[in-house]
MARNUVEX-126609 format. One record per residue (C-alpha): x negated, y negated, z negated; residue in three letters. Coordinates in steps of 0.2 Angstrom, whole numbers, plus 2048, in hexadecimal, padded with zeros to 3 digits. Layout:
REM residues N
XYZAla/...
//
This chain:
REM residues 440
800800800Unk/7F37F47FCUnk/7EB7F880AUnk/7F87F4817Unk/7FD7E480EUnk/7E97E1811Unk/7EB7E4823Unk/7FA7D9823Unk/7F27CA81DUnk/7E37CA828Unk/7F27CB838Unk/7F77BC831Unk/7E77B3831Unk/7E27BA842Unk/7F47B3848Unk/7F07A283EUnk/7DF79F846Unk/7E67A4859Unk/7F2797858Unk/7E778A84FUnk/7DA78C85EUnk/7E978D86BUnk/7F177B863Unk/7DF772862Unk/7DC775875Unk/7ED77087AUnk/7EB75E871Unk/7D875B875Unk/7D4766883Unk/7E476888EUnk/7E175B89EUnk/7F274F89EUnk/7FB74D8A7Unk/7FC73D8B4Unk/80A7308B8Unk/80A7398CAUnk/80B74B8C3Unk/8197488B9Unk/82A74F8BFUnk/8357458C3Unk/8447498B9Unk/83B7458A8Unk/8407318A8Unk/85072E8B5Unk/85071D8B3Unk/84071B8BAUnk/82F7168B3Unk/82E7058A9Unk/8266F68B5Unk/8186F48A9Unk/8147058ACUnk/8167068BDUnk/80C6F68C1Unk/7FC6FD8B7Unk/7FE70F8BAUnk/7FB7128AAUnk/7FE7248A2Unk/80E72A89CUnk/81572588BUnk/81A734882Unk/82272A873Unk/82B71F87DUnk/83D72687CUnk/83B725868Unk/833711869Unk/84470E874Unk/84E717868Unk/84470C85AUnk/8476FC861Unk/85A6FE863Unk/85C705853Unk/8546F584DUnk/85D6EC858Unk/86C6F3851Unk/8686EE83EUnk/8656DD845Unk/8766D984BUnk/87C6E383CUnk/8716D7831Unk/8776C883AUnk/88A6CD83BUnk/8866CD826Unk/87F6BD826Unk/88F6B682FUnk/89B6BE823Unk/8916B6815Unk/8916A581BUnk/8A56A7820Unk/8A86AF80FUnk/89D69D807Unk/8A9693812Unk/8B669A80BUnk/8B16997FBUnk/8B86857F7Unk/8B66827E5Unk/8A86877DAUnk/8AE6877C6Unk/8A168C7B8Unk/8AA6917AAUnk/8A268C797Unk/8A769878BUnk/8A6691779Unk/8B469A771Unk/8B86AC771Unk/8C76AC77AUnk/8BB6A8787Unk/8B96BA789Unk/8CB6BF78AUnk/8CA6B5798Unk/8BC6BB7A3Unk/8B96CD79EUnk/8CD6D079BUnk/8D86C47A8Unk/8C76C37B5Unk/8C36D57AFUnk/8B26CC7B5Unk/8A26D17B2Unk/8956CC7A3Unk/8836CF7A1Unk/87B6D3796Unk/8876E178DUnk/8826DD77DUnk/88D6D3774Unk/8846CD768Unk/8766C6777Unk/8726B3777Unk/8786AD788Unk/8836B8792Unk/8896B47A5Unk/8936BC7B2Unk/89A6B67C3Unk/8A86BA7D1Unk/8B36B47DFUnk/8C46B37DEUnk/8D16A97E9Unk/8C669D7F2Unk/8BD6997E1Unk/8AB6A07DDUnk/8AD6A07C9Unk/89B6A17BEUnk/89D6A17ACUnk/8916A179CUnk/8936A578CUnk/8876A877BUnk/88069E76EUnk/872699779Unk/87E690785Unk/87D67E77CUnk/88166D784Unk/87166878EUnk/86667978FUnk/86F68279BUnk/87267E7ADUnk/8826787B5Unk/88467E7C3Unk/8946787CBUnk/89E66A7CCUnk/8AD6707C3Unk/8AE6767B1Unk/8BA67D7A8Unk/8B567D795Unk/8BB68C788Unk/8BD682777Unk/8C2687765Unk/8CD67C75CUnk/8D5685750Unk/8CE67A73FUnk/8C566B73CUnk/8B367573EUnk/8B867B750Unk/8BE66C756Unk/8B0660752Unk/8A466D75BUnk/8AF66C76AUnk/8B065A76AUnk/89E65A76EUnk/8A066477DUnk/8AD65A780Unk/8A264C780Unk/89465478BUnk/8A065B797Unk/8A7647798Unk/89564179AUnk/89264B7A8Unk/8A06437B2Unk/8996347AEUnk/88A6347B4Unk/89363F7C6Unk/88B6507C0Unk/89C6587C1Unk/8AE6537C8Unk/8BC6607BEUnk/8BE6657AEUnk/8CA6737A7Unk/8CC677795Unk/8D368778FUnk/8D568477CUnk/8D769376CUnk/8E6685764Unk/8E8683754Unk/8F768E74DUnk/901683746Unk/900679757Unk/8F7669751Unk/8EE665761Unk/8EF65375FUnk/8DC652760Unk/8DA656773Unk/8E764B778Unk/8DC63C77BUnk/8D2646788Unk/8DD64B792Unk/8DE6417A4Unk/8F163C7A3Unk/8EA632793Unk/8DB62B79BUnk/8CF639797Unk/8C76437A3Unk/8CD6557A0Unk/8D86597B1Unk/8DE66A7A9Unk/8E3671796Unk/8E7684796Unk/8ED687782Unk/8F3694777Unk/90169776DUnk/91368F770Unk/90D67B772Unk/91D66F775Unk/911664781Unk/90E67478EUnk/91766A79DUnk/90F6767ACUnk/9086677B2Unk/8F86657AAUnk/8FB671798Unk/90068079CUnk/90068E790Unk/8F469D78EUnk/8F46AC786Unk/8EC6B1773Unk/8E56C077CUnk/8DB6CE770Unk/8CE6CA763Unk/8C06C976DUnk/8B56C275DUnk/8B56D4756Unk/8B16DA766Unk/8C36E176CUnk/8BF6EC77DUnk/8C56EB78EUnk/8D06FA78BUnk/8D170879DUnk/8E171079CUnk/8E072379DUnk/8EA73279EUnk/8EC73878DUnk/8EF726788Unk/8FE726790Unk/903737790Unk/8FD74277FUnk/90C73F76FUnk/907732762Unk/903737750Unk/90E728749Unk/91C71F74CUnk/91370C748Unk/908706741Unk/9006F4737Unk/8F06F3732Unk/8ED6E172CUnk/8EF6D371DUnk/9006CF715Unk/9026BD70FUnk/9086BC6FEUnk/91B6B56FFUnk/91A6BB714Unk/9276C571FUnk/9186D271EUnk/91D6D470BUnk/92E6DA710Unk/92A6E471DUnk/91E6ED711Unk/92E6F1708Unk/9376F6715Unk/92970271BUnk/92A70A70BUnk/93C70C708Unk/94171E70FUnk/930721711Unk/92F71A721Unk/91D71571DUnk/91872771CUnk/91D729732Unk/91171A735Unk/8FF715731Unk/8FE707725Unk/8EE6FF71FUnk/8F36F0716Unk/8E76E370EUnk/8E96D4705Unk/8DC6C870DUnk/8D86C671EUnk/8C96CB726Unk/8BE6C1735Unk/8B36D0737Unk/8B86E3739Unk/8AB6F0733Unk/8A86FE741Unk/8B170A735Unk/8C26FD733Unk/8BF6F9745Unk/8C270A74CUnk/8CF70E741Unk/8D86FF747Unk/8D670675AUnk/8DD719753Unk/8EC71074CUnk/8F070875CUnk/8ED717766Unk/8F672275CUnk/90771A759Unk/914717763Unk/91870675DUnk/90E6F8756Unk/9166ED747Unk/9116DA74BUnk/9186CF73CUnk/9156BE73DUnk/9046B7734Unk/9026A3738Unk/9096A3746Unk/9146B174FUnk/9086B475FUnk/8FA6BF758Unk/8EB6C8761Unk/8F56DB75AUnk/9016D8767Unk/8F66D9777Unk/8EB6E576FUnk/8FA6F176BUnk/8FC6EC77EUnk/8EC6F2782Unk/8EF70577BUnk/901707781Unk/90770676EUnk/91A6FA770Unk/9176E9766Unk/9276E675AUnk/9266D4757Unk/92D6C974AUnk/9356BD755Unk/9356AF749Unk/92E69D74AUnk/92169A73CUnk/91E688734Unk/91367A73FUnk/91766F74FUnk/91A67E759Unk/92967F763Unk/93267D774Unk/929673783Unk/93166B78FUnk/93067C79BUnk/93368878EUnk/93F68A783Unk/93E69D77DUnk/93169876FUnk/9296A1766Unk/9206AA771Unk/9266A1782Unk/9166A678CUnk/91A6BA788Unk/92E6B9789Unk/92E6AF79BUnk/9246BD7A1Unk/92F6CA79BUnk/9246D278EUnk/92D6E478CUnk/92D6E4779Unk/9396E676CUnk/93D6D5762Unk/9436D3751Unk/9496C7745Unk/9486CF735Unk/93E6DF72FUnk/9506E5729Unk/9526EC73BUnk/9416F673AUnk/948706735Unk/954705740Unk/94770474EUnk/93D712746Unk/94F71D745Unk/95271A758Unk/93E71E75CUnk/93D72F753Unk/94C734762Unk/94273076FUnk/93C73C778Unk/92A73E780Unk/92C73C792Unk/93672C78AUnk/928724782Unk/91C727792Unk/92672079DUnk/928711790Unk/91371078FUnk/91070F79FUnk/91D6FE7A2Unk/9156F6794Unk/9026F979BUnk/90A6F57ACUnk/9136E67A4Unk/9026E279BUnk/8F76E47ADUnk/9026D87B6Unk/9046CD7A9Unk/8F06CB7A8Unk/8F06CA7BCUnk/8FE6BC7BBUnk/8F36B07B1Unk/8E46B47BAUnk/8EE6AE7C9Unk/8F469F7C2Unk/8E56997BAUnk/8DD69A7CCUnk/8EB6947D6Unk/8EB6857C7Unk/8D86807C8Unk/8D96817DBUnk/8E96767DEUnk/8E16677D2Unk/8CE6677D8Unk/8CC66C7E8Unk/8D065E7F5Unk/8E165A7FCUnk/8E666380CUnk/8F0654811Unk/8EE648820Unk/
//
């Protein structure tokens, strides 16, 4: 055996080195062949003219040079026809608007209405910056402690300015933005400027009043929570509370189990009850019947600005796993629970009561509280009193399954469109006052 395999092997090389001798004389030794030799069925088309003119040998490589040159003639016109798209796509593109976000409600606008990007990820980075195109607008905006007037660059002519002005800390630091942002139209560094502003709860807005345009202050735009009786659609307009993005609330992806897998509770509150507060009595009525014993409950007695990972996730389980999400009023009746609850599909039962303050009916609404939610047809159930909680409970423990789905996903739909709809109008908004009448 080992034998053979010897005699094998030396075949082999034998065969090896035949061929070997047999390739070298074909590339060195072999005479070519001449332009007159050649047959003439190899090139059809006929010799090139440089060719022909110098009688020069035949190219063996020029089929693949051709081939070459009109693949790169092909990636040229493909680059150009990119090019072109690009600079119709700029020409399109009319506004420019860098948004300034100095409030945390900032980010329920970009990451949550835009659903725009951010970098870095970490939210706990000193400057963070995204960018994208929507309507005929290219939107840039900037976020981050490090983002302080006069050491970042403002890079377009129109601003809109995310401010916090719910207490007398909040509203001195946005007057100084305030102040830069009215600087730089001054001295013709910008034209527009939009504010979006976190209101106070109670409604006392007086403060930015003065700024606006229609009183001789150069703010075109204000775009303000809850239910404030100046919103005219004109220039105020009404935003949404959206989540609490300060403790980091997520963009949430609606999945399958989400919307399909049975709930663990019935509802749930995880929060602080006031002393002398409608969340009191419905921490009685929870607990007549044992009603709290269907419903995850975590009460505590004094509110928290910052969750622990531990409360946090708990807070996100609760949602998750109930069906319905208990929204009492706190200082005012919109509260960040409801478009979270909103987020995981779990129904927001709403105490539909108007709490203390200069909140009210403007002179476009007049469904307050919560005009913005109840124009847009929010699917929830409304209450008056906790007295009618158990008989909401009663009525949900008859539902059945398919009942429930069907009722998640018109809420998350609900809850999708609604996001889009503001989206919308904020663009359509910032277009119509800054870009340059059409008319003649």
């Amino acid at each position: 055996m080992r034998g053979a395999r010897k005699r094998l092997c030396s075949a082999f090389i034998l065969a090896y080195g035949l061929f070997s001798l047999y390739a070298a004389y074909t590339v060195f030794l072999r005479p070519r062949r001449t332009h007159g030799s050649r047959p003439p069925h190899r090139d059809r088309r006929g010799p090139p003219d440089h060719v022909a003119a110098g009688n020069k040998e035949w190219n063996p490589w020029e089929g693949d040079e051709k081939s070459e040159l009109a693949a790169s003639q092909q990636r040229y016109e493909a680059n150009l026809k990119m090019i072109k798209n690009a600079r119709s796509h700029l020409e399109q593109t009319r506004l420019r608007v860098q948004i300034w976000g100095k409030a945390a409600i900032g980010l329920y606008l970009w990451q949550h209405i835009f659903e725009g990007p951010l970098q870095p990820a970490d939210v706990t980075a000193q400057w963070r910056e995204g960018s994208q195109k929507a309507g005929k607008t290219y939107f840039s905006f900037v976020t981050g402690p490090s983002v302080v007037p006069g050491y970042f660059s403002v890079e377009a002519e129109n601003v809109v300015l995310v401010l916090n002005g719910r207490e007398k800390a909040k509203i001195t630091y946005a007057t100084q933005w305030l102040h830069y942002a009215q600087t730089l139209i001054q001295t013709h560094k910008i034209e527009h400027v939009a504010v979006v502003l976190l209101g106070n709860e109670q409604c006392n807005n007086e403060w930015i009043q003065p700024y606006l345009k229609r009183h001789g202050g150069f703010v075109n735009l204000l775009f303000v929570t809850y239910d404030y009786a100046l919103v005219n659609e004109e220039d105020v307009f009404q935003w949404p509370l959206g989540v609490a993005t300060y403790r980091n609330f997520p963009v949430v992806e609606p999945s399958w189990s989400m919307l399909h897998d049975p709930r663990s509770y019935l509802c749930n509150f995880l929060g602080t009850v006031y002393k002398n507060s409608s969340r009191e009595a419905l921490m009685e009525i929870l607990k007549q019947d044992g009603l709290d014993k269907l419903c995850w409950i975590a009460a505590r007695e004094q509110w928290q600005p910052q969750e622990t990972n531990e409360s946090f996730k708990n807070y996100q389980d609760a949602l998750l796993q109930s069906d319905l999400t208990l929204c009492p009023v706190g200082i005012n009746t919109e509260c960040y629970r409801i478009y979270e609850a909103c987020s995981y599909g779990s129904l927001p039962v709403v105490e539909d009561v108007m709490t203390p303050g200069d909140c009210g009916n403007s002179s476009m609404y007049h469904s307050a509280p919560l005009q913005l939610l109840k124009t847009m047809g929010a699917p929830f159930i409304f209450i008056k009193n906790w007295k009618e909680l158990p008989a909401v409970l009663e009525k949900e423990k008859k539902m059945s399954l398919q009942e429930k789905i069907q009722r998640r996903k018109k809420l998350m739909e609900w809850y999708r469109n609604f996001k889009a709809w503001m989206r919308q109008k904020f663009i359509n908004t910032l277009e119509n006052a800054f870009l340059p009448s059409d008319k003649g």
